[in-house]
LOVOKE-469254 format. One record per atom (N, C-alpha, C): x, y, z; residue in one letter. Coordinates in steps of 0.05 Angstrom, whole numbers, plus 5000, padded with zeros to 4 digits. Layout:
N
XYZa ...
***
This chain:
334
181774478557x 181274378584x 178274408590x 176674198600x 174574168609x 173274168637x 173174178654x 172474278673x 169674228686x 168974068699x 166573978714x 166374078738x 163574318749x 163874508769x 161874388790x 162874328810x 159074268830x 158574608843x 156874648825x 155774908827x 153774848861x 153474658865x 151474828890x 153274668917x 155074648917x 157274608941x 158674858950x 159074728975x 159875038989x 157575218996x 159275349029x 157475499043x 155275799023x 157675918998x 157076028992x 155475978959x 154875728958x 153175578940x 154375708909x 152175748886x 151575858862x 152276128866x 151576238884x 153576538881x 156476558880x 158376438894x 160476318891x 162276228860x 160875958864x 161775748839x 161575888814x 159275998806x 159176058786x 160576258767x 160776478794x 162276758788x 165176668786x 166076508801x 168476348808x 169476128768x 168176118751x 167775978732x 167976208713x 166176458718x 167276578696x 169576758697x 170176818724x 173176948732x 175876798718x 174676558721x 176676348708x 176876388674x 174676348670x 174676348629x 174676698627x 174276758642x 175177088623x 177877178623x 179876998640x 182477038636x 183376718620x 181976578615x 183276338612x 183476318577x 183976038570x 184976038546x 182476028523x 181176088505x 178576018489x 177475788478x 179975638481x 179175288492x 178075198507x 177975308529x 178175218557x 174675228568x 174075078572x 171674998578x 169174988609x 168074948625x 167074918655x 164574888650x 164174598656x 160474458663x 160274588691x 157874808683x 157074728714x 154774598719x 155174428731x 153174228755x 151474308773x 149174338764x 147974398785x 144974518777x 142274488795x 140174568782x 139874798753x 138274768749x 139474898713x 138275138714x 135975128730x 134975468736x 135575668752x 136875578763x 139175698782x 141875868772x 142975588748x 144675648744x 144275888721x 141375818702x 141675998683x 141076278689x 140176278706x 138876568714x 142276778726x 143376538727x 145676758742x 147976798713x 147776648704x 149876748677x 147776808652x 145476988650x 143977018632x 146177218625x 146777488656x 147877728639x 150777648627x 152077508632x 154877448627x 155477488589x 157477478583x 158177658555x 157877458536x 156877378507x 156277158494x 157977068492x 161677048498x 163276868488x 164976808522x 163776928540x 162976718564x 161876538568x 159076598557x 156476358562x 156876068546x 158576158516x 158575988498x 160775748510x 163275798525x 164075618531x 163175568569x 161375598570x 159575428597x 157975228586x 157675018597x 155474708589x 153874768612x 151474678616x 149274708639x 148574448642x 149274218660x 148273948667x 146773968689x 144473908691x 142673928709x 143073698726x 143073688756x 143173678768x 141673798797x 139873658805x 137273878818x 139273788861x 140373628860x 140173508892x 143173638899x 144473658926x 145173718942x 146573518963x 148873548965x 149573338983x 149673469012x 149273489028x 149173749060x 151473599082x 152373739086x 154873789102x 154473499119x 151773519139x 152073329159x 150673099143x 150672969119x 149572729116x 152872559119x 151272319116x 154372089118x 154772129092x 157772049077x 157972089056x 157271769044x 157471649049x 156871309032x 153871279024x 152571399056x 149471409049x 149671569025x 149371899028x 148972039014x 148772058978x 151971968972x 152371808954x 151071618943x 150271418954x 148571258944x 144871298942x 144371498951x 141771538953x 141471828933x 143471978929x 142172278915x 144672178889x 143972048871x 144671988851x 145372218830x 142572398839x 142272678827x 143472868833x 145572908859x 146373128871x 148173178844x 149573418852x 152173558835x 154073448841x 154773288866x 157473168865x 157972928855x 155172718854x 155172538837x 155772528807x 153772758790x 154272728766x 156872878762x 157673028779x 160473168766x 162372968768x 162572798782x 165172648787x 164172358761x 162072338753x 161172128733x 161672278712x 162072468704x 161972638688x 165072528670x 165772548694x 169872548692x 170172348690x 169072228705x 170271918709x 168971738669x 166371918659x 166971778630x 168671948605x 170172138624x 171672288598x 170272538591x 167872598596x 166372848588x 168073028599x 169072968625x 171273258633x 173573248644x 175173368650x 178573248648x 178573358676x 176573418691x 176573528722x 174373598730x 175073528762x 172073588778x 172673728791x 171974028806x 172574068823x 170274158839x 169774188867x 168474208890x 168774358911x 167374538923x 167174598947x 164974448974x 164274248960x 162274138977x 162873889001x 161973768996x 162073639021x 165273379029x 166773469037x 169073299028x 169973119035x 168872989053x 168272709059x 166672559030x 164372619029x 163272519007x 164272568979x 166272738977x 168272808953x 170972618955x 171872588978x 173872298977x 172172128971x 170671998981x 169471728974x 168071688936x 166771928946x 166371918909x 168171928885x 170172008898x 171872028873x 174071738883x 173871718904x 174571378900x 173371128882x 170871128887x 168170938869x 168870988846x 168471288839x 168571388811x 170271358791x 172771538806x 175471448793x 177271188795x 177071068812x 179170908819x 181871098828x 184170868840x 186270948849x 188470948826x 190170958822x 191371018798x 193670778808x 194970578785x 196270308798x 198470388814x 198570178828x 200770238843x 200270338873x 197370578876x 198070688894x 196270528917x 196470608947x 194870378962x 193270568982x 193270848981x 191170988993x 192271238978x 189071448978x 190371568958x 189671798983x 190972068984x 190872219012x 191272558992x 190272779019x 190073039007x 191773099028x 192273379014x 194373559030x 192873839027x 195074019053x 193774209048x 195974519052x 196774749046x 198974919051x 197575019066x 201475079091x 200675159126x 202275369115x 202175679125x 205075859121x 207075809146x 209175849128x 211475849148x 213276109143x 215176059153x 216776319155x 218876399130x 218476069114x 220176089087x 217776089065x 216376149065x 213976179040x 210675869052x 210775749044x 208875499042x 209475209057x 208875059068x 209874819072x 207274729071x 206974399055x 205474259039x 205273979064x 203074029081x 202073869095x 200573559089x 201573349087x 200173089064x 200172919089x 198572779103x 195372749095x 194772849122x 192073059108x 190573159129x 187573059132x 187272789130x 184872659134x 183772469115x 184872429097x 184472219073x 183971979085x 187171869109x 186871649125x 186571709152x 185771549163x 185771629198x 188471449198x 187771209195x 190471009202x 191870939178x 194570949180x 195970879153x 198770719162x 199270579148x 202370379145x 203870529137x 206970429138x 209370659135x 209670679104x 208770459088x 208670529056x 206370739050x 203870789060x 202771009050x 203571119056x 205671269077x 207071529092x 208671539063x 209971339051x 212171389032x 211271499008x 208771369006x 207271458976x 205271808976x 205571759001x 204072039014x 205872289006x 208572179010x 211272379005x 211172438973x 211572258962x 212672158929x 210272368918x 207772348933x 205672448916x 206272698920x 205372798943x 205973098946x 208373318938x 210673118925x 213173188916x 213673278898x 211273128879x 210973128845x 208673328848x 207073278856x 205173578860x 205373838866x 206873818885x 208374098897x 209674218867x 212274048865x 214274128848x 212774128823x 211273978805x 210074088772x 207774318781x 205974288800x 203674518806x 205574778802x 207174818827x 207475108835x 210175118823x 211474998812x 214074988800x 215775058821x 216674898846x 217974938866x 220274688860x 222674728858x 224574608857x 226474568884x 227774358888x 229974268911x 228774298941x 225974058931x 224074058960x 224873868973x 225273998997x 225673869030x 223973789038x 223273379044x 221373309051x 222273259081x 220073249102x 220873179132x 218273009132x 218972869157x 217172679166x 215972759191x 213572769207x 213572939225x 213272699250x 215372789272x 215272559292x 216172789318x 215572689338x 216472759368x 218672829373x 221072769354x 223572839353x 225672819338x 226873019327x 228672969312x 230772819297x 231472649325x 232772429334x 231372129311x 233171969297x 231971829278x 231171539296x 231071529320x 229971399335x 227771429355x 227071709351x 224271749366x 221771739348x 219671659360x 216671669344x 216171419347x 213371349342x 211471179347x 213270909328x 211670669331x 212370439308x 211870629280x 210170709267x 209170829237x 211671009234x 212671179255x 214271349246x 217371249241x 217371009268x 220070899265x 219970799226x 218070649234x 219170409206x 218170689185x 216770799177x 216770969151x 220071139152x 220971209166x 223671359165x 225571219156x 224870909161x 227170759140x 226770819108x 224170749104x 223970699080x 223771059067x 224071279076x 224171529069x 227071509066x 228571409079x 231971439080x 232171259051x 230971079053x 231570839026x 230371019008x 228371038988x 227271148971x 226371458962x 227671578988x 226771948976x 229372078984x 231072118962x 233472288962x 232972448973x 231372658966x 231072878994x 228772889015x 229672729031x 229272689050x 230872759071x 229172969091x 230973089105x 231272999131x 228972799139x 229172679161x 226872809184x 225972719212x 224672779223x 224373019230x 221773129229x 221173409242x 219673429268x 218773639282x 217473619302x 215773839294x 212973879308x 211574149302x 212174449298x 214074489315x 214974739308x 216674749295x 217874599274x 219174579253x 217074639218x 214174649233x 213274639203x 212474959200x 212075099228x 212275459215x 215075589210x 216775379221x 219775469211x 220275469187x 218775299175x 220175199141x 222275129137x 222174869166x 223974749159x 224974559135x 222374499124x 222274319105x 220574439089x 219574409067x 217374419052x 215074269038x 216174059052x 213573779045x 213473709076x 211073639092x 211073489126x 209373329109x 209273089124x 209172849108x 207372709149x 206172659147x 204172499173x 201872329168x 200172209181x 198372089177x 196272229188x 193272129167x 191472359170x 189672379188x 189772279221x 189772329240x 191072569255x 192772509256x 194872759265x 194672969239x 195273019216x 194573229199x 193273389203x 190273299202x 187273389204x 186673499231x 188673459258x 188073549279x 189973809282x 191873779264x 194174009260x 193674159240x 191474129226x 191374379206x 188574499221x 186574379229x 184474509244x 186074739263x 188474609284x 189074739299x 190675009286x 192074989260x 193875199247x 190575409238x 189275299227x 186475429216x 185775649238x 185475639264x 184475729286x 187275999299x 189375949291x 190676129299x 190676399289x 190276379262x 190476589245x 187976779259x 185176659261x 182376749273x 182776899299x 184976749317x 185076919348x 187277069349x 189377079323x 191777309318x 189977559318x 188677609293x 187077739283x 185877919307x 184077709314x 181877819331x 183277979357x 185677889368x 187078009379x 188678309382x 188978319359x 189578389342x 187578759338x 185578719334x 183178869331x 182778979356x 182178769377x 181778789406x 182879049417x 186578959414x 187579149422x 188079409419x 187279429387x 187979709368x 185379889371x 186080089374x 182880319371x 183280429408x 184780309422x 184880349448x 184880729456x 186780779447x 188481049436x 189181019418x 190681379419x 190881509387x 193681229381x 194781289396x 197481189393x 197380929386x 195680749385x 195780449373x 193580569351x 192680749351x 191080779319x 193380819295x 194581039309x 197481049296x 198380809288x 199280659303x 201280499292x 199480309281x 197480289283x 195480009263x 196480119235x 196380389234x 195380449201x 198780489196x 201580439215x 204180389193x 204780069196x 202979869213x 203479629197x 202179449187x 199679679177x 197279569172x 197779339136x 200779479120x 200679299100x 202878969114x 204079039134x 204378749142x 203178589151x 200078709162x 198578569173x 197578409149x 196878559124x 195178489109x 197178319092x 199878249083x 201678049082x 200477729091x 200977869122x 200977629144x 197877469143x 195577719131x 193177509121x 193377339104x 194077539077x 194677429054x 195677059050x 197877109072x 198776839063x 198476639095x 195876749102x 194576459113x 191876439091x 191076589077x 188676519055x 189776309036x 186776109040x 186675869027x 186176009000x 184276228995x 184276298972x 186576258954x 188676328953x 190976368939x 191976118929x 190875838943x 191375598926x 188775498920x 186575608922x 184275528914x 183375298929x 184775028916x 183674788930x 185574618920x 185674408932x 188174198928x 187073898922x 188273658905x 187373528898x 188173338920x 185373078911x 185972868928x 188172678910x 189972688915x 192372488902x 191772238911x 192872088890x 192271728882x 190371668871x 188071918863x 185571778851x 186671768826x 185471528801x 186371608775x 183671898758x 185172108767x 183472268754x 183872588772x 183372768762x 183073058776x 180573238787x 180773058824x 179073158839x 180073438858x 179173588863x 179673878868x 178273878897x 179073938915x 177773918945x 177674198954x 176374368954x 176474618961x 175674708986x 175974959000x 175474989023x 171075069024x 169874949044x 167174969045x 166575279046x 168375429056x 167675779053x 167975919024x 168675719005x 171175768980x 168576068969x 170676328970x 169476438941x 169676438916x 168976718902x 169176598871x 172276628866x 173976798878x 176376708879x 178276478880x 176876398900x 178676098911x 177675898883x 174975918880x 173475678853x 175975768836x 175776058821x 177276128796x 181075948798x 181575998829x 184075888840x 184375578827x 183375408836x 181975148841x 182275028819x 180275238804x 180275108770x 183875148754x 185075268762x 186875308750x 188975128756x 189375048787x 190574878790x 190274568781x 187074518777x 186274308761x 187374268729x 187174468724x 188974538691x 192274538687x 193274688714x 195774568717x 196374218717x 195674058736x 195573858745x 194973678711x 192873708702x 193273578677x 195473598659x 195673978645x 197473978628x 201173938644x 200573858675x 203973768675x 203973478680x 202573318681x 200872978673x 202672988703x 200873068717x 201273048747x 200072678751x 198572538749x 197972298749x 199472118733x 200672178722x 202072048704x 204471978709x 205672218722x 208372338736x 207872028764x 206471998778x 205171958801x 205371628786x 203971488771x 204871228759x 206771138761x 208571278742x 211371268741x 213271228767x 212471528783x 214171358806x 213671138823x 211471108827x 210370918846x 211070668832x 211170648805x 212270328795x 215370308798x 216470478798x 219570518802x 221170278814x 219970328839x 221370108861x 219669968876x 218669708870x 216869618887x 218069498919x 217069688935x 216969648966x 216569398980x 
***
């Protein structure tokens, strides 16, 4: 496995990525490979100390530019030819590497890996997801911003994708997909929700039928399935709760002895209840429908989340997650 890194994406740049690359190959297989992207003096100065049969499977592609948070991504793209997210995703896109992955700018990481890769046949928008916790382990949120506006067939292919991802990535079996609408009732929700709930009844055996918001920290389902309008405003909003639990949290404790006390007997549920709102733990998630393995990571990502990231990228190949994704989508033409 090969591995194409944009070393200077993300808040926490080359300090990050890099360390995040060799966390990865010092547990990984001696095959297993990671370009990092990104200015080369930069990069070399930080893996000079690293152990010689670390360094040997690192490649150094220079790359001197930067894509920055607030540029447009189309501009950007087209003008810094040189950044790290350009050549990493050209990198892939001629076979030099069997994955890209990124913490940088992710707008300009959908689009590029649209240009770059193409969509893989069959599919007609290709969309990301992202894991919310619920009260039964994970539920797999698809699309949280890929589309703003989408037709009831991408809702369907939105499902199919995240289904086959879910289930070969994390090896999760007898997944409950829901659709997320205003009401339970298979007659409430907008036009998009009405007509996609037919075609979820017609083409996805498990299909469990409409959900409503507070059905996705229930776990009620394990796939929510929306358009990436509503997604992207519902995972920002899930993102923000965990921040004012917390902080709350803190606020209140230290008052007296007696909440010092009890901080420190549920201080390991607390740290549970972090645990599994950290994006770290899935690193980063791919944009599905591209033909190829783009990695979307979170812009805070550490070397953790990178090492995360990359591995799920290596999953995703060796279970021919795109491949898997062909196949169904030619199945039944809609």
């Amino acid at each position: 496995m090969r591995v194409a890194l944009d070393v200077m994406g993300g808040d926490l740049g080359p300090r990050a990525t890099v360390e995040g690359a060799y966390l990865y190959l010092k547990h990984a297989s001696r095959k297993d490979q990671v370009v990092l992207v990104g200015d080369r003096e930069i990069i070399m100065e930080r893996i000079r100390n690293y152990p010689p049969e670390i360094r040997e499977r690192m490649d150094v592609v220079h790359a001197p530019d930067n894509i920055e948070m607030n540029e447009v991504p189309t501009e950007a793209l087209r003008k810094k030819v040189n950044s790290s997210m350009v050549v990493g995703l050209n990198l892939h896109a001629a076979g030099e590497a069997d994955a890209f992955v990124s913490a940088g700018h992710t707008g300009a990481q959908m689009v590029g890996s649209l240009f770059a890769l193409k969509r893989i046949p069959g599919v007609k928008r290709p969309a990301i997801g992202s894991f919310l916790p619920s009260e039964k382990g994970m539920v797999f949120l698809i699309d949280v911003g890929a589309n703003v506006d989408s037709k009831p067939l991408h809702l369907l292919q939105f499902a199919q994708m995240g289904n086959i991802f879910v289930s070969q990535v994390f090896n999760r079996k007898d997944l409950k997909i829901g659709l997320l609408s205003i009401g339970e009732e298979e007659k409430k929700g907008n036009e998009l929700t009405l007509a996609a709930h037919q075609l979820f009844k017609e083409y996805l055996p498990n299909f469990y039928g409409n959900v409503e918001g507070r059905d996705i920290l229930k776990g009620t389902t394990d796939i929510v399935v929306c358009d990436g309008f509503v997604g992207n405003a519902l995972l920002k909003m899930a993102e923000s709760v965990m921040s004012v639990l917390l902080k709350s949290i803190k606020k209140n404790i230290g008052n007296n002895l007696f909440t010092n006390l009890g901080a420190l007997l549920v201080r390991p549920a607390f740290t549970e209840l972090k645990r599994s709102y950290d994006y770290e733990e899935y690193g980063g998630v791919p944009l599905l429908g591209v033909n190829g393995i783009s990695i979307i990571c979170h812009g805070k990502s550490t070397a953790r989340a990178i090492m995360n990231a990359i591995k799920v990228a290596k999953t995703m190949k060796s279970h021919k997650v795109n491949h898997l994704i062909k196949e169904k989508i030619s199945e039944k033409k809609v």
